[in-house]
C-alpha positions in Angstrom: -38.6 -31.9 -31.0 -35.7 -33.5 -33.0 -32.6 -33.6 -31.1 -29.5 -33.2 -32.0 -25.7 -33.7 -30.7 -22.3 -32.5 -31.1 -18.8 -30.7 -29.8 -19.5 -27.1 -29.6 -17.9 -25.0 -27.7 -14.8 -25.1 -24.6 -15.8 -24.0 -21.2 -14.6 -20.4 -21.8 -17.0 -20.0 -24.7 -14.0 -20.2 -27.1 -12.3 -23.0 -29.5 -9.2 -23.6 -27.8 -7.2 -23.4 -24.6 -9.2 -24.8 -22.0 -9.2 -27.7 -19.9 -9.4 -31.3 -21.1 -12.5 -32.5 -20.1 -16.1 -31.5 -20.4 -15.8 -28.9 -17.5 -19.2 -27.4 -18.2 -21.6 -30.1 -19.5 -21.8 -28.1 -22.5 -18.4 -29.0 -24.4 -19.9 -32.0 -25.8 -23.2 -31.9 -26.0 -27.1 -32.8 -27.1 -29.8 -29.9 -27.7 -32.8 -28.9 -30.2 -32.0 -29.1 -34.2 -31.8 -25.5 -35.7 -31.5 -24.1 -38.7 -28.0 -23.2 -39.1 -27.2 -19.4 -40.6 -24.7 -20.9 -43.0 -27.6 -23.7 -44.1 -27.1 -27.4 -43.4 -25.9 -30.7 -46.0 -27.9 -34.1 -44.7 -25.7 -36.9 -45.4 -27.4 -40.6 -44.7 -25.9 -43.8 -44.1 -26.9 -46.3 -46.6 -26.8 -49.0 -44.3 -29.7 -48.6 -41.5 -27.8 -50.2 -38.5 -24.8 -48.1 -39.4 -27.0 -44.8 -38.8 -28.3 -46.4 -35.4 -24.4 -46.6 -34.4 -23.4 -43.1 -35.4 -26.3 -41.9 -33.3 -25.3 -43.9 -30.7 -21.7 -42.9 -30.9 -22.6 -39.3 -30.4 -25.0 -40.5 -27.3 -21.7 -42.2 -25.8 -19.4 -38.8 -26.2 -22.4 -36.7 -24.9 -22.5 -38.7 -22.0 -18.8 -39.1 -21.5 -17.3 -36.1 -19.3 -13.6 -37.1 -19.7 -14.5 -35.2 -23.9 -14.0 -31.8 -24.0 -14.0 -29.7 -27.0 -10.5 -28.0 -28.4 -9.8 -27.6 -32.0 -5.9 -27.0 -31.3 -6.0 -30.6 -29.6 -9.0 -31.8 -31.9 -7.7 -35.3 -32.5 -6.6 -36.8 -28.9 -9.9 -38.5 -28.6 -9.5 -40.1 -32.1 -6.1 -41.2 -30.3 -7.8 -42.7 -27.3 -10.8 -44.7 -28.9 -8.9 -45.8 -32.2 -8.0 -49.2 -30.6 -10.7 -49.3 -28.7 -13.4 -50.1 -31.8 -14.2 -46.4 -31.7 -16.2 -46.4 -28.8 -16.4 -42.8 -27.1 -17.7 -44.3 -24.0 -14.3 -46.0 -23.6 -12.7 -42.6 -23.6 -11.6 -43.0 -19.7 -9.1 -39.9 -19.3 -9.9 -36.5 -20.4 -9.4 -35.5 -23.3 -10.4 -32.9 -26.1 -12.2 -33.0 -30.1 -14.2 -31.0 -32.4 -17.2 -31.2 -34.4 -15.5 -32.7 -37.4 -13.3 -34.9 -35.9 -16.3 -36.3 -33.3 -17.8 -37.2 -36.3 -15.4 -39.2 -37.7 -15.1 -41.4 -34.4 -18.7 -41.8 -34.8 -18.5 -42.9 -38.4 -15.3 -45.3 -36.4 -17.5 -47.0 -34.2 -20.5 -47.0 -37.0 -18.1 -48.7 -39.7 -15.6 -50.8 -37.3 -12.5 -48.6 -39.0 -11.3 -44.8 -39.7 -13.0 -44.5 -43.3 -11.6 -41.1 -43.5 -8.0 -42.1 -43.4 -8.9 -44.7 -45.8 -11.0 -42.5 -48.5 -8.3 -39.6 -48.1 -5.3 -40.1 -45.8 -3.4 -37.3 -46.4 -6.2 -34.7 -45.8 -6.8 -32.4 -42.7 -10.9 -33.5 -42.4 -13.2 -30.7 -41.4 -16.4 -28.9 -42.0 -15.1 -27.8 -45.2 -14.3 -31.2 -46.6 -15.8 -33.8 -44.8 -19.6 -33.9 -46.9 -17.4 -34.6 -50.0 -15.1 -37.1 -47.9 -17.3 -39.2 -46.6 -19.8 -39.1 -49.8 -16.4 -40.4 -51.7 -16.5 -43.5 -49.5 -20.0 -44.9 -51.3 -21.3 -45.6 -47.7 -23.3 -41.8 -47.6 -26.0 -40.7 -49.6 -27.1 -36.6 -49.8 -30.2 -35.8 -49.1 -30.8 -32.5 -50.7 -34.4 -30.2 -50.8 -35.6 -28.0 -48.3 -37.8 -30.4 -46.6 -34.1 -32.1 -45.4 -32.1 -29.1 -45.6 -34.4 -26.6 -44.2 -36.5 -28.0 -41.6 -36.4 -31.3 -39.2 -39.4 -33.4 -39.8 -38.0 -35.4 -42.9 -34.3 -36.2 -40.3 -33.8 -39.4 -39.8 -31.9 -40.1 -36.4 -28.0 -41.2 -37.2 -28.4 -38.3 -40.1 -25.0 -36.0 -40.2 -25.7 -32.1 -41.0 -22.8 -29.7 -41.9 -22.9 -26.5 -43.0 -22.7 -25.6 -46.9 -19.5 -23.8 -46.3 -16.8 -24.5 -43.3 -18.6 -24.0 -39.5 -20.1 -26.7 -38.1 -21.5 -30.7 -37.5 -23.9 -32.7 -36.0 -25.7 -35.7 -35.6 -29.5 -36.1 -35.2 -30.7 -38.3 -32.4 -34.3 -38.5 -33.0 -36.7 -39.4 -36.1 -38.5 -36.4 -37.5 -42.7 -36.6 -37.4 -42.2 -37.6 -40.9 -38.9 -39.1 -41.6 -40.9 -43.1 -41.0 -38.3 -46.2 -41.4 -39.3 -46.3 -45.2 -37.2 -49.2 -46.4 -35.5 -48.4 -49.5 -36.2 -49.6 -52.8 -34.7 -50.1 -56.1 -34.8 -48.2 -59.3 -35.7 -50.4 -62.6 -33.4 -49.1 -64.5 -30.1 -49.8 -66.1 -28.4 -51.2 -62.8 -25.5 -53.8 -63.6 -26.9 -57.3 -63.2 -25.5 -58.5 -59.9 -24.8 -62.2 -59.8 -22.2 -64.3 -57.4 -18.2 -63.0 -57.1 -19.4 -59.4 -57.4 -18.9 -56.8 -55.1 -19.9 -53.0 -54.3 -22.8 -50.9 -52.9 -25.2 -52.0 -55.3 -24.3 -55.5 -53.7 -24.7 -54.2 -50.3 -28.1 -52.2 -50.9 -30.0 -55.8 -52.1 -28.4 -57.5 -49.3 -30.1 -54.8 -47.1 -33.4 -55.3 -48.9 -33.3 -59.3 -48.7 -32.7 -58.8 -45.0 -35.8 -56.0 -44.8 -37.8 -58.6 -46.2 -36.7 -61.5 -43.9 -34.2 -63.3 -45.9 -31.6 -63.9 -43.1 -27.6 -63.2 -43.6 -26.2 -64.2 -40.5 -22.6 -64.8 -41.3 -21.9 -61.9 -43.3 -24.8 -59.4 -43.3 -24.6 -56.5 -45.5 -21.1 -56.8 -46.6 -21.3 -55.9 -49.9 -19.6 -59.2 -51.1 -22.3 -61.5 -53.4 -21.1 -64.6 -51.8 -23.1 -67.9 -51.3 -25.2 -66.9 -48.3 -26.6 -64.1 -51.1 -26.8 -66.4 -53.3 -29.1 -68.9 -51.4 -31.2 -65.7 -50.3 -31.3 -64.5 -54.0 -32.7 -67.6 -55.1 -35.1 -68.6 -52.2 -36.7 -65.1 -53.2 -36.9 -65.9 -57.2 -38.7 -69.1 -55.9 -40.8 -66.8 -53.7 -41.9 -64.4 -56.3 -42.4 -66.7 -59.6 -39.3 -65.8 -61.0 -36.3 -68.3 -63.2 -34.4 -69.3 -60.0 -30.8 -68.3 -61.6 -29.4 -66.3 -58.7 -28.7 -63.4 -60.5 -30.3 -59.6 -59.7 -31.3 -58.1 -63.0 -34.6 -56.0 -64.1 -37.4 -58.7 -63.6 -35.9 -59.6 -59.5 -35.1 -55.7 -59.2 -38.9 -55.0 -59.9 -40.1 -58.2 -57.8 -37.9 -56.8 -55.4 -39.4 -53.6 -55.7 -43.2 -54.6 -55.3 -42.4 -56.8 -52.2 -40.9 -54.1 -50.4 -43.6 -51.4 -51.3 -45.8 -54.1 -49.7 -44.0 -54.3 -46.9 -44.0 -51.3 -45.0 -46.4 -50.3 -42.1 -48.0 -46.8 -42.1 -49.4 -44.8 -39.6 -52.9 -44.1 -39.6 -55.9 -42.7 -37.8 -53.3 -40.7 -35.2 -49.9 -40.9 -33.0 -49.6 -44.5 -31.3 -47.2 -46.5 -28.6 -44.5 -48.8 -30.0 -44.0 -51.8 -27.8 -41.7 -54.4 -27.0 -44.6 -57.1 -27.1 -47.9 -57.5 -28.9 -50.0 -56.1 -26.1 -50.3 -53.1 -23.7 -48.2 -54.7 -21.4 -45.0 -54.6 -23.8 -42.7 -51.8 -22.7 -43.1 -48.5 -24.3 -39.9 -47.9 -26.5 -41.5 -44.7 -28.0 -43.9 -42.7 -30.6 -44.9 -43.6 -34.1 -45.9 -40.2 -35.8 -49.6 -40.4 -37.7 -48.5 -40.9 -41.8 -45.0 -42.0 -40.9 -44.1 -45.7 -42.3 -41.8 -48.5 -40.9 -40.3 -51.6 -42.5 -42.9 -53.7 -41.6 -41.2 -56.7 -39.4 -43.5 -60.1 -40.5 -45.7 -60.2 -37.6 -49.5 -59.9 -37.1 -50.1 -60.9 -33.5 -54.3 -60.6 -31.6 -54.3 -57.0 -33.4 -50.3 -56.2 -33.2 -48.7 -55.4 -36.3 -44.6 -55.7 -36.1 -42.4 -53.3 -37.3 -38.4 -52.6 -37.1 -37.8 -49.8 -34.7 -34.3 -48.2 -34.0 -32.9 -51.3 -34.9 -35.0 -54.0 -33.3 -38.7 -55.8 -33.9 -41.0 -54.0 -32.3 -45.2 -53.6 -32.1 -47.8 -50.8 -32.8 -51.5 -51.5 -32.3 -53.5 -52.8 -35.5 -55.6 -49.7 -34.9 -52.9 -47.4 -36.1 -50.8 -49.4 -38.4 -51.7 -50.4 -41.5 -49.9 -53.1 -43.5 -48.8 -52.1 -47.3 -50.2 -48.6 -46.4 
């Protein structure tokens, strides 16, 4: 079952005029995906620990009975956490939000700032203009098709759904049976050539993959910003791979690229299996790896352990069940 969270409804079943405060439990909420009447847009984050945080986020307000829901007082949460890195959990008198503008703290805490104000700061952010919004920022992709749109075994938890037309938002907490950790990888095509100095998504996206494929950034991360720590992770992977160590990204490193991350994904096999904290039975379960899903794989290949990056940290499933390049 993929779960889902969000603000729904004030304790007198209506969208204003109640008390600040979850009185009910069911202001602010967590409860089964659905398919909506109006039919849901899946927006992504590009960046795989962002998508951890929004989920997170949304975990923190669910859990947080000082949010209630009130569209007429929609934005005094937004008030409350905006200096407080966007962190729901620090919410500590009551107050009130709505679907829309709980996702935007959540987007808050996932990007360290209020990207709505900054992609369109004289606009009144809702269900009717928030998948365009936040798609204008270059951090979202759409994931469009019926087997995203219609059903929940291809969601992804940290995924945001809203409707095609104004009504409502949410934000999936758990994987789908078949939505995997599949690390993404690069198109061959006519992609600028990225060298040091430049700057964008494109940037940010091989910064993600260098990372997925263990080539550590731990000053900057994913920042988007070709700076020297790219640079020196650029070029250790040229050396890797056979290629002209130059430092810049164009079609031969892109493909390289491409290959080593197709061979480095775990897959499911054989049936559903444990993930673990450590290589052995004794590791603590952190939860379920669907048969045929596939995980970044995390480097590891431990007395019959196979590593793999789970909700954000390394984690182990049993040699059995996981199969390397699969």
């Amino acid at each position: 079952m993929v779960k889902i969270g969000s603000a729904r409804i004030d304790e007198n079943g209506k969208a204003h005029g109640g008390k600040a405060g979850d009185q009910t439990g069911k202001e602010v909420a967590m409860q089964a995906w659905y398919k909506h009447s109006k039919g849901w847009r899946v927006l992504r984050a590009k960046d795989v620990s962002a998508r951890e945080k929004i989920a997170v986020a949304m975990e923190r307000a669910c859990a947080n009975s000082n949010i209630g829901y009130d569209q007429w007082q929609r934005d005094t949460l937004l008030k409350i956490v905006r200096d407080k890195s966007f962190d729901p959990a620090k919410a500590d008198t009551p107050c009130e939000t709505d679907c829309s503008a709980l996702v935007r703290v959540c987007c808050g805490y996932a990007f360290g700032s209020d990207i709505v104000l900054k992609a369109a700061p004289d606009a009144r952010f809702s269900t009717a203009n928030m998948c365009g919004i936040l798609l204008s920022t270059g951090l979202f992709t759409e994931l469009t098709g019926p087997k995203y749109t219609d059903g929940s075994e291809y969601l992804m938890r940290g995924d945001i759904l809203c409707t095609k037309t104004q009504g409502h938002t949410v934000v999936v907490l758990s994987n789908g049976s078949k939505a995997g950790n599949t690390p993404t990888v690069p198109s061959t095509g006519t992609e600028r050539i990225l060298r040091r100095g430049m700057r964008g998504e494109d940037v940010r996206t091989l910064q993600q993959q260098l990372m997925q494929l263990g080539y550590r950034l731990p000053k900057y991360g994913a920042d988007g910003d070709f700076g020297a720590e790219t640079l020196t992770a650029v070029k250790a992977f040229q050396r890797s791979a056979n290629l002209a160590v130059d430092g810049q990204v164009g079609p031969k490193t892109r493909f390289a690229l491409a290959e080593r991350l197709r061979a480095s994904t775990v897959t499911i096999v054989g049936g559903q299996c444990f993930v673990r904290s450590q290589p052995s039975t004794a590791g603590d379960i952190l939860g379920v790896a669907a048969r045929g899903s596939t995980w970044v794989y995390g480097g590891g290949h431990v007395n019959g352990w196979v590593s793999i990056q789970y909700k954000g940290q390394l984690a182990w499933v049993s040699g059995k069940y996981g199969q390397i390049g699969g």
